[in-house]
C-alpha positions in Angstrom: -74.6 35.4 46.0 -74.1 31.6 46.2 -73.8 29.8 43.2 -76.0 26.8 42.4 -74.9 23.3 41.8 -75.5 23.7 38.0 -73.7 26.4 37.2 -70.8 25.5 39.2 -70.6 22.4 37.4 -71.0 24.1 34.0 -67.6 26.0 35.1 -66.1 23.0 36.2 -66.6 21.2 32.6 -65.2 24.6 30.9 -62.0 24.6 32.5 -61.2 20.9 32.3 -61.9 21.5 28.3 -60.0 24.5 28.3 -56.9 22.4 29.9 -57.5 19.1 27.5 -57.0 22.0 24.9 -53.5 23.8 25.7 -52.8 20.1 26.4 -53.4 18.6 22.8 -51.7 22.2 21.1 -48.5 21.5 23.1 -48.3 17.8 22.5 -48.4 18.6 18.5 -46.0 21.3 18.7 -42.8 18.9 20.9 -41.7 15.8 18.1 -41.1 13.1 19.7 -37.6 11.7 20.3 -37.6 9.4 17.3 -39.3 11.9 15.1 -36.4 14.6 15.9 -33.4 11.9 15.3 -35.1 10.7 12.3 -34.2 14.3 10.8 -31.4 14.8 12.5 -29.8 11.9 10.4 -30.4 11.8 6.7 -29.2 8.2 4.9 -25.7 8.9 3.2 -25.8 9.0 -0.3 -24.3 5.9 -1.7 -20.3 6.9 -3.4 -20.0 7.4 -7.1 -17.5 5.1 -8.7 -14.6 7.0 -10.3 -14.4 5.5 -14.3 -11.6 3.4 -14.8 -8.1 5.9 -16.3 -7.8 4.9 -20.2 -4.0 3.9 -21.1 -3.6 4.1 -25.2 -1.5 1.5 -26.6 2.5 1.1 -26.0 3.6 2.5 -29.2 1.1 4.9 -30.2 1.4 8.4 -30.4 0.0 9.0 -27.0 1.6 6.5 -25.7 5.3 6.2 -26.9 7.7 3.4 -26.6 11.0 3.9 -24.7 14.3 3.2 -27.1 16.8 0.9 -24.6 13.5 -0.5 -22.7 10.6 -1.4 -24.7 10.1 -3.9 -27.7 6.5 -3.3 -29.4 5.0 -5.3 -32.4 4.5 -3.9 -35.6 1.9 -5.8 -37.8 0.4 -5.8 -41.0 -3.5 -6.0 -41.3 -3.9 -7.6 -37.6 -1.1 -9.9 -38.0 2.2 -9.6 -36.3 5.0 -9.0 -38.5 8.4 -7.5 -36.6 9.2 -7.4 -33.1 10.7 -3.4 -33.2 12.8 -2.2 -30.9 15.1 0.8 -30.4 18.2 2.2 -28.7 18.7 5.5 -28.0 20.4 7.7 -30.8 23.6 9.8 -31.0 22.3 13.1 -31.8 26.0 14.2 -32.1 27.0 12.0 -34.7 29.0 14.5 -37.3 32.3 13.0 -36.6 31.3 9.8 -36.8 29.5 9.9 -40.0 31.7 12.3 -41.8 34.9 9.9 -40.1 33.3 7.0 -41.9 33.1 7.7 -45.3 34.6 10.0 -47.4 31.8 10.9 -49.8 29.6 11.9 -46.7 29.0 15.4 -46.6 29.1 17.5 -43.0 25.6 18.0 -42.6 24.4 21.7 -43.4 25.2 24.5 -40.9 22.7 24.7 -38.2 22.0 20.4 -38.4 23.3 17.5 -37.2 23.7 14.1 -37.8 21.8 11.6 -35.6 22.1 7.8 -35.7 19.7 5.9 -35.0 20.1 1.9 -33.6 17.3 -0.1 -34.9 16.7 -4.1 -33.5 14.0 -5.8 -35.8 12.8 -9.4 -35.2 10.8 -10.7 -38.3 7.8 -12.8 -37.0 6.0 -12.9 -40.2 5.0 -16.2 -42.3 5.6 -14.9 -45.2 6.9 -17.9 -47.8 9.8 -15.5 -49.1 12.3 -13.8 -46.5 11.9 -10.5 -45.7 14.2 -7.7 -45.8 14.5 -5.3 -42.4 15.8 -1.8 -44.7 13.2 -2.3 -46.8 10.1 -2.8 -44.5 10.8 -0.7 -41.8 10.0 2.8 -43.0 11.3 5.3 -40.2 10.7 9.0 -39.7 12.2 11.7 -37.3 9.0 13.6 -36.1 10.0 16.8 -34.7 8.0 18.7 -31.7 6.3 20.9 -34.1 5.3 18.3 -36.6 7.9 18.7 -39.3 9.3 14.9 -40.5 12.8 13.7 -41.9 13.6 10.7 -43.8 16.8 9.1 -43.5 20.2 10.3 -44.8 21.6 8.7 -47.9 25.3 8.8 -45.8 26.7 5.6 -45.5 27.4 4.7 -41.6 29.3 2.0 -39.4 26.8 -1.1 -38.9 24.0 0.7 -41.5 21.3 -1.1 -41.6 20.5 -0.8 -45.4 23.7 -3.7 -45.6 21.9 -6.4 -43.3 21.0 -9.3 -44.4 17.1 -10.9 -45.8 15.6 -12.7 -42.7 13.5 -16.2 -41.6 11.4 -16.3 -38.9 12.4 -16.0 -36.1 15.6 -14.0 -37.1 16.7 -10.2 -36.6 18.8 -7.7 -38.0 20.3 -4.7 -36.3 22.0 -1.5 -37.8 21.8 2.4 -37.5 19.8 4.6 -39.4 21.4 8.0 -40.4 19.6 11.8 -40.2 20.2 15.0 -40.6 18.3 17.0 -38.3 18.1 20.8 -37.7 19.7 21.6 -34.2 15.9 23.4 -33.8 14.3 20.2 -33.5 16.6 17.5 -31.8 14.5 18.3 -28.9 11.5 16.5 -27.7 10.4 14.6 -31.2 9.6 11.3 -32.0 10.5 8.3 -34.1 7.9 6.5 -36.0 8.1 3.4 -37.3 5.5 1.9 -39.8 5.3 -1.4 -41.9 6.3 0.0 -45.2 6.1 -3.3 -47.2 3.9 -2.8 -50.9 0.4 -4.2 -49.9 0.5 -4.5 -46.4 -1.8 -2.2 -44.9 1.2 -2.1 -42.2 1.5 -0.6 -39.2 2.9 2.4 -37.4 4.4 2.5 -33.9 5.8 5.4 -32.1 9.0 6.2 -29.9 9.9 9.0 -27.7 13.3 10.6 -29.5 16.0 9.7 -27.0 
């Protein structure tokens, strides 16, 4: 049978829209080059800033002073009042205390005597002098939080014998304790502004 010129062209036009078909299904199925590199490579995320460390003051409790290499103020309501500074103690000072003096006692079985070197610069204004023994009130913190005031033994250089101050001027001496031998280690010495109306100060050492 011979096929007319109509129907052969009605064939013709299927298959060329059969082709333009497969044609358009493949062409959206392939991305293009920039399409696929465009994916491929995400934009890095800008970095996060790490917050600046926070550093507590020299002197305070998190941040103790170092007796023999740091000299910290202590003030009184904002206002500078001593330059303080510290030397490292004797914590083996029972000859030395007991040598001194006849009235001093030993210290107690299972304590020791510890001398403390204290350097105070008065800075104040103040009209009247001021008096280093009686301003400076300082405390032996142990590890586990137990305090001890001074000693009432008489030592070489004592600092409860020094002399009023001006401005400008300093007193040194040592500062007696009696300290259980449980708690020499790893305490602190604290320091505060004692003087009546002050609304002083406290500073903080490590107990070297």
């Amino acid at each position: 049978m011979r096929t007319t010129p109509t129907a052969a062209a009605a064939v013709l036009c299927v298959a060329m829209l059969l082709g333009a078909c497969g044609t358009s299904e493949r062409d959206a199925a392939e991305p293009t080059p920039a399409a696929a590199t465009a994916s491929a490579s995400p934009t890095p995320a800008e970095p996060t800033a790490e917050p600046e460390p926070v550093v507590a003051p020299l002197g305070s409790p998190d941040n103790p002073a170092t007796p023999g290499v740091d000299t910290v103020p202590l003030g009184a309501q904002g206002a500078p009042v001593y330059q303080v500074a510290l030397s490292p103690a004797d914590f083996a000072a029972g000859d030395v205390v007991t040598g001194y003096f006849e009235g001093n006692e030993p210290a107690p079985a299972g304590s020791s005597y510890v001398l403390l070197p204290v350097s105070a610069t008065y800075v104040g204004t103040g009209a009247e002098p001021a008096h280093a023994w009686l301003d400076l009130g300082i405390t032996f913190v142990a590890a586990d939080g137990r305090t001890f005031e001074p000693s009432m033994a008489l030592v070489p250089g004592d600092l409860s014998v020094t002399p009023e101050l001006a401005t400008g001027e300093s007193a040194q001496g040592s500062v007696p304790f009696v300290v259980p031998d449980d708690a020499l280690t790893g305490g602190t010495w604290r320091v505060e502004n004692q003087y009546v109306g002050s609304g002083g100060e406290t500073v903080h050492f490590t107990a070297v």
